[in-house]
C-alpha positions in Angstrom: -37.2 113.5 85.6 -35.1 111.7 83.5 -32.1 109.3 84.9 -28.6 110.2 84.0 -28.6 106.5 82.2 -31.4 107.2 79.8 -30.0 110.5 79.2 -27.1 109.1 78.4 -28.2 106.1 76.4 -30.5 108.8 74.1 -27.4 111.0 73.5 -25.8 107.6 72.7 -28.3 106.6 70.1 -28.2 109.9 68.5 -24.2 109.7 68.7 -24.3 106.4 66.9 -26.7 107.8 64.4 -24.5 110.8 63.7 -21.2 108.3 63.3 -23.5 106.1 61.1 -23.6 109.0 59.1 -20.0 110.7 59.5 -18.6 106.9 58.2 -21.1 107.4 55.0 -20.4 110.9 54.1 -17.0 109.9 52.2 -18.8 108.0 50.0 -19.2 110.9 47.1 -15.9 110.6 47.4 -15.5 106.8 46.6 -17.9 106.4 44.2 -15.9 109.4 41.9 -12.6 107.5 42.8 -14.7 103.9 41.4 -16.1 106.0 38.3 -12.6 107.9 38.0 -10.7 104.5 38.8 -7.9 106.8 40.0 -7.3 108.1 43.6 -6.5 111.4 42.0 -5.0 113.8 45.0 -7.5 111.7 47.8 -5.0 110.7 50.8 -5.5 107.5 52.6 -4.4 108.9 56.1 -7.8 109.7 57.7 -8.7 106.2 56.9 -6.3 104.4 57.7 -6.1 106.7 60.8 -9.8 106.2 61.8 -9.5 102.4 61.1 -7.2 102.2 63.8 -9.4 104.0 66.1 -12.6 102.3 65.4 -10.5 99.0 66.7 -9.3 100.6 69.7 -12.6 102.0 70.7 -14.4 98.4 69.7 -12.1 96.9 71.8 -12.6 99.8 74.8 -16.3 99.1 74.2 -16.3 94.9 75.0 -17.7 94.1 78.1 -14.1 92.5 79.4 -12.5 96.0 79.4 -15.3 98.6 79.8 -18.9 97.4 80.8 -22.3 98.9 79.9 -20.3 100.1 76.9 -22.7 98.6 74.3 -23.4 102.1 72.2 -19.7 102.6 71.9 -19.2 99.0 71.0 -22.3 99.0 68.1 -20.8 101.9 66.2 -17.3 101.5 66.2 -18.2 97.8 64.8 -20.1 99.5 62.2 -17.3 101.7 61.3 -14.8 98.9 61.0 -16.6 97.2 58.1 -17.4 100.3 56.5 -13.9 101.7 56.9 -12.3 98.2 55.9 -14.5 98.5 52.6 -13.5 102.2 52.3 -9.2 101.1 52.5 -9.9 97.9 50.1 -11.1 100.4 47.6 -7.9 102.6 47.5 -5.6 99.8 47.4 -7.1 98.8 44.4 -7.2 101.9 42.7 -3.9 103.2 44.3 -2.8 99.1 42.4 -3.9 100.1 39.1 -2.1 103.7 39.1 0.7 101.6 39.9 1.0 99.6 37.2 -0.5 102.5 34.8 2.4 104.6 35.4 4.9 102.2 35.9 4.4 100.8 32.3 4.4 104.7 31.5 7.7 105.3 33.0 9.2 102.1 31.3 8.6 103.1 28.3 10.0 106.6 28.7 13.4 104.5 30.2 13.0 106.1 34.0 15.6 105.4 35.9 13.3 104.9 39.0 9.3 103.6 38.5 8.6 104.7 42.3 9.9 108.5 42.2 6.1 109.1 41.2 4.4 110.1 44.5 1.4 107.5 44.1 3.5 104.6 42.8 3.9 103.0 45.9 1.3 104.3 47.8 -0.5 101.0 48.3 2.6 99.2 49.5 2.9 101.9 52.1 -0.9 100.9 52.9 -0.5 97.3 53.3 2.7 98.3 55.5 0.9 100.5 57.7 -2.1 98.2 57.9 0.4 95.0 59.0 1.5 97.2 61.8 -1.9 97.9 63.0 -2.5 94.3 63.1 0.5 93.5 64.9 0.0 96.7 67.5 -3.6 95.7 68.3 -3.2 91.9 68.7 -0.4 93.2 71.1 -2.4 95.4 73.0 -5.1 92.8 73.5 -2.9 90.6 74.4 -1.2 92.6 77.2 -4.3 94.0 78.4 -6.2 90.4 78.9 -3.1 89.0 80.5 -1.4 91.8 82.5 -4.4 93.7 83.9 -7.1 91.8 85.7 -9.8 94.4 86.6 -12.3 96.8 84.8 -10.5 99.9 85.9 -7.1 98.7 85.3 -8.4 97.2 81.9 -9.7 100.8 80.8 -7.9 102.8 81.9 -5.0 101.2 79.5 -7.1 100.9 76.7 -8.7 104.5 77.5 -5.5 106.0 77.5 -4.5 104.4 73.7 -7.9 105.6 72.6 -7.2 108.8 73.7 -3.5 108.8 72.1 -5.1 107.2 68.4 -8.0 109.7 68.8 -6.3 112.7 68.7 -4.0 111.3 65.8 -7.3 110.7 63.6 -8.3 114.5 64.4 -5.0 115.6 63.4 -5.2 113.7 60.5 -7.8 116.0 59.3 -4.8 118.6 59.5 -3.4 117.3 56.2 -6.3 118.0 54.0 -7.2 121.4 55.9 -3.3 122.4 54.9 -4.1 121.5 51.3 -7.1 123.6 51.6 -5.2 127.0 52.9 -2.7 126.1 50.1 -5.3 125.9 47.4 -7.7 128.0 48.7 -10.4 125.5 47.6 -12.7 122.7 49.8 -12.5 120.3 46.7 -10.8 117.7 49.2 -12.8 118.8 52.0 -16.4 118.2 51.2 -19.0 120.8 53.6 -21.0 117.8 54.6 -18.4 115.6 55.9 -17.2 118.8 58.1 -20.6 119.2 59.4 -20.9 116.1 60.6 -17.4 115.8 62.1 -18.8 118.4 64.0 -21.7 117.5 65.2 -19.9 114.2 65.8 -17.5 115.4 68.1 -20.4 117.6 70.1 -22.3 114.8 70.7 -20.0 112.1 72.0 -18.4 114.7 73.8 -22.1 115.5 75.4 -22.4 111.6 75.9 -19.3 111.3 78.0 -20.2 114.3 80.6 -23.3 112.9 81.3 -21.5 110.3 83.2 -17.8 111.5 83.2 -15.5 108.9 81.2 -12.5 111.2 80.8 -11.4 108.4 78.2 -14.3 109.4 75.6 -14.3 113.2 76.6 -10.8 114.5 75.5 -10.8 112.5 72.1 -14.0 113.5 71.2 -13.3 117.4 72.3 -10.6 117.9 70.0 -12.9 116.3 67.3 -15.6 119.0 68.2 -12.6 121.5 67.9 -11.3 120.6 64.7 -14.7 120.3 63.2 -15.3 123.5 64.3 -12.3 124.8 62.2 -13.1 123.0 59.0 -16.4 124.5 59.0 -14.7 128.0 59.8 -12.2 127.2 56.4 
């Protein structure tokens, strides 16, 4: 009979394999935005969103806050690089659309360059990215310092991924709204819903095998809102 560990550690692996490929399924999307060199209607709020999340969940995963934690700690390391790569990409493009229609609404005498919706949309980026640094190196901070056991250690940082988690699944809510309005998946690829899924299911699966209440209600609601994309 198999040990609740290896259970766990094989519906780890194939968790980690299934993020692995839920942080590559927006790359369709990225390489049109490269070819396109515009960020036509793409938001940068899942990103940013999931960013955030992957730093939490890296930091959950070290073995100074959560020990035997190594399969959360692999993938959400993964996911920052390929995340980081993902936001460097928009800046740039969400930079050139910038100065494209600035120079346009120049010479057309606007009163206001940054009334256009993506004008400053990479400024707002950089913002939101300084605050993410400042928040984290704050939370690691306090957490190292003021809490001096395991259990205290994540039950603090459990509590933030649980908070960040939910507001990268609701995230989601923004493009599924533009879907409903549009009545069109353009923005919201079948794949990357699929996999959200699946995702959510698995890590969810992971987390009752031996109860961490910390990965279970984050990735729940992911399985839930996966669940509704696919339904759209």
């Amino acid at each position: 009979m198999v040990s609740a560990d290896v259970a766990r550690n094989i519906v780890g692996i194939i968790g980690n394999l299934i993020s692995f490929g839920l942080f590559l399924s927006p790359v369709p999307t990225f390489w049109r935005i490269c070819k396109a060199k515009n960020v036509e209607e793409f938001k940068p709020d899942p990103y940013l969103a999931t960013l955030m999340n992957c730093l939490l969940w890296f930091f959950y995963g070290l073995p100074i806050v959560h020990p035997n934690s190594t399969l959360v700690l692999t993938i959400n390391g993964i996911g920052l690089v390929i995340k980081g790569t993902y936001i460097i990409i928009f800046i740039i493009y969400a930079a050139k659309n910038t100065r494209v229609l600035s120079i346009h609404k120049i010479l057309l005498h606007a009163p206001n360059p940054c009334h256009a919706p993506v004008l400053c949309m990479q400024w707002k980026m950089l913002g939101v990215l300084a605050i993410q640094a400042v928040f984290m190196a704050a939370v690691v901070a306090g957490v190292l310092v003021g809490a001096h056991t395991h259990e205290k250690r994540s039950m603090i940082v459990g509590i933030l991924c649980i908070i960040f988690g939910s507001i990268m699944y609701a995230s989601l809510l923004t493009i599924m709204g533009r879907v409903i309005r549009t009545k069109s998946v353009e923005y919201m690829p079948f794949f990357l819903s699929l996999v959200n899924f699946l995702n959510g299911l698995c890590w969810t699966g992971y987390a009752l095998i031996k109860f961490d209440i910390y990965i279970t209600i984050p990735n729940a609601l992911g399985t839930i809102f996966g669940l509704i994309q696919l339904i759209l």
